[in-house]
C-alpha positions as CSV (number, residue, x, y, z in Angstrom):
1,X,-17.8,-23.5,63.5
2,X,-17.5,-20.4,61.3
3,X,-13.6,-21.1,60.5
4,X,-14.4,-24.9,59.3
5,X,-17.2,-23.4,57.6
6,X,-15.1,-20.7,55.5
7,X,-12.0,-23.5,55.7
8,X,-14.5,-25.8,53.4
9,X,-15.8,-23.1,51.1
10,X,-12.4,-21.9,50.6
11,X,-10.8,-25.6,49.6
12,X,-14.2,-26.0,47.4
13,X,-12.8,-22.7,45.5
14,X,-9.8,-24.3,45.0
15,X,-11.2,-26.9,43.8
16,X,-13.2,-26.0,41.3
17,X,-11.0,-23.1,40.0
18,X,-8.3,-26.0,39.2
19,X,-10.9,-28.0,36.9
20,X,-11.8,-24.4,35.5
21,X,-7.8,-24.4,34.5
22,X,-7.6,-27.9,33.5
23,X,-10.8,-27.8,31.6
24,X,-9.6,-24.8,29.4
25,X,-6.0,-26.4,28.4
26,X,-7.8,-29.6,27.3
27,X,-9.9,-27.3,25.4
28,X,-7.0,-25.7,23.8
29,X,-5.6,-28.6,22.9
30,X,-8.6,-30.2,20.7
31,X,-9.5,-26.4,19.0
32,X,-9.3,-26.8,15.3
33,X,-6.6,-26.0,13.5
34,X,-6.7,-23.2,11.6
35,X,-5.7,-22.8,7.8
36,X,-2.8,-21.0,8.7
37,X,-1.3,-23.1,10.5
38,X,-2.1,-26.0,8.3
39,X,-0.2,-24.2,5.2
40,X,2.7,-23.9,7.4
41,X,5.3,-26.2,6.1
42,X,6.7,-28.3,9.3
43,X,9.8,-30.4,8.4
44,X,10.1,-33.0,11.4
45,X,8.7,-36.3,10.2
46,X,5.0,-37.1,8.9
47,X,3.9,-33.4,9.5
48,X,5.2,-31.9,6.5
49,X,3.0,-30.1,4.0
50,X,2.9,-32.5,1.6
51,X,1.6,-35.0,4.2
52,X,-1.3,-32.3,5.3
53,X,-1.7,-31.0,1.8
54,X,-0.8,-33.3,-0.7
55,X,1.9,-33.1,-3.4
56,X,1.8,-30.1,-6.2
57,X,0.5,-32.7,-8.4
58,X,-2.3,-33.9,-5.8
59,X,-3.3,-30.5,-5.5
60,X,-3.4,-29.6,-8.9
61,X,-5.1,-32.5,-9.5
62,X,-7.8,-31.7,-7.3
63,X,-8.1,-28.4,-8.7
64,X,-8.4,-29.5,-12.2
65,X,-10.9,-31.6,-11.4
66,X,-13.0,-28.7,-9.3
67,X,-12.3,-26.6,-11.9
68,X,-13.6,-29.4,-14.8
69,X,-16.8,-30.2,-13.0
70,X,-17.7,-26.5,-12.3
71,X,-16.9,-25.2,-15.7
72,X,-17.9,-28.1,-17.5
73,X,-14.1,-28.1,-19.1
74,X,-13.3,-30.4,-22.4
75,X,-10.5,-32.6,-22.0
76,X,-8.0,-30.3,-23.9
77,X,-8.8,-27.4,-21.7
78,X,-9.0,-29.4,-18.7
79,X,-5.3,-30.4,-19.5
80,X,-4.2,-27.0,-19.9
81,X,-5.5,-25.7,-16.5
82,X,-3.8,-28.9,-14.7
83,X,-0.5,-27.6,-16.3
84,X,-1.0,-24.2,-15.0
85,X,-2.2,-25.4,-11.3
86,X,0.6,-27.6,-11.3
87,X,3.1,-24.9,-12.1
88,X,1.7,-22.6,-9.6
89,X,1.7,-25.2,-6.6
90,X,5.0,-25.8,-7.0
91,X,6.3,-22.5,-7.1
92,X,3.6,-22.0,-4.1
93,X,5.8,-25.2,-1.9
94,X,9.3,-23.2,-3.3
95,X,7.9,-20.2,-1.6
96,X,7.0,-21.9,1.7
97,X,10.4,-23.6,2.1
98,X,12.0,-21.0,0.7
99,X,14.3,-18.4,3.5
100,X,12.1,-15.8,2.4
101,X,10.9,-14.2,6.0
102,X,6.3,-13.9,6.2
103,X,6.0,-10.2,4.4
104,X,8.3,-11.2,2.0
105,X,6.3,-15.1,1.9
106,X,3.0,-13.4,1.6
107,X,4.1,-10.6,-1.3
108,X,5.3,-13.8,-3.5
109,X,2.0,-16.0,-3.1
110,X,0.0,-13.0,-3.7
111,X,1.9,-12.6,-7.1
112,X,1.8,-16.0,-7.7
113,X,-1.5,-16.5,-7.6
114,X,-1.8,-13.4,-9.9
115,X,0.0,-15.4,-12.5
116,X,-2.1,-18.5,-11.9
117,X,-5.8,-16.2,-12.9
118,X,-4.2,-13.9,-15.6
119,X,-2.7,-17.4,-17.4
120,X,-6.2,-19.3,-16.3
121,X,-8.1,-16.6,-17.7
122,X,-6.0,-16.9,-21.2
123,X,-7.4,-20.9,-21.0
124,X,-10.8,-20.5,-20.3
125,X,-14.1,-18.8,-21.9
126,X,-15.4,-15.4,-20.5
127,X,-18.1,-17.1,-18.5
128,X,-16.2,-19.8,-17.2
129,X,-13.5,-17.4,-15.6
130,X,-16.6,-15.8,-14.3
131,X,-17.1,-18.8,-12.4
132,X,-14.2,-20.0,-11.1
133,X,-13.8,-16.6,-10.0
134,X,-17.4,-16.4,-8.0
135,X,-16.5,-19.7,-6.4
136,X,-12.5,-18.2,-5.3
137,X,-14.4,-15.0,-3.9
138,X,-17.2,-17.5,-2.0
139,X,-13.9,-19.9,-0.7
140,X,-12.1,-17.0,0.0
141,X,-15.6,-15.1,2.2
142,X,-15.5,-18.4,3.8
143,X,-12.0,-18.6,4.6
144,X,-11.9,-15.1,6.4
145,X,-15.6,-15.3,8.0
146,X,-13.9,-19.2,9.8
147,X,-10.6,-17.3,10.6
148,X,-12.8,-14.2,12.5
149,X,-14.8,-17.4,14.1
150,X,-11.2,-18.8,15.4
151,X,-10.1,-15.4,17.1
152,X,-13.3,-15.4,19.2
């Protein structure tokens, strides 16, 4: 009596510690993805970066018009900070399909986007750099408090 006892605990153990292991893969497999891995360039098929991210011109289109509403930009102005966020994302998509290895990757963005503020900053007013740059340093607190969240 005590072996089929201990015989049916044992397969219920078993059991439940392969739905424990099955659970946690399906898990896995519908966590977020992480923005990362979404600026990652992929080139098989639809999961490029332009498909995920837009074109240069999407983005910088997008940007103008976050930087427009924010700043309250005049149409002239507005114009000139599309030209720079357009120069900048493309030189941002050279960089990612570049042969460049990560460091390397990481050194250019960081000095690209350098040259994006310091010719944004030449476009716009004193106080409207201040607040494009308060909402980049809110994005960017975001950005690192959701990428501590996804190593948990």
């Amino acid at each position: 009596m005590k072996i089929l006892f201990l015989s049916v605990i044992m397969m219920a153990l078993t059991v439940s510690y392969s739905n424990a292991q099955t659970g946690s893969a399906s898990k896995a497999a519908t966590a977020p993805v992480s923005k990362e891995k979404m600026m990652k360039p992929h080139t098989d098929g639809d999961h490029s970066m332009e498909h995920k991210m837009g074109t240069p011109e999407e983005r910088a289109t997008r940007m103008t018009e976050r930087i427009t509403k924010m700043c309250s930009l005049d149409a002239a102005t507005a114009q000139s900070v599309k030209a720079i966020a357009l120069a900048r994302d493309t030189k941002i998509d050279e960089i990612h399909t570049g042969t460049l290895d990560n460091k390397a990757k990481e050194v250019a963005l960081k000095a690209n986007k350098q040259e994006f503020e310091a010719k944004l900053k030449g476009v716009l007013t004193a106080d409207q750099f201040a607040k494009y740059q308060e909402s980049s340093h809110h994005n960017h607190k975001m950005e690192h408090k959701a990428a501590s969240t996804d190593k948990k």
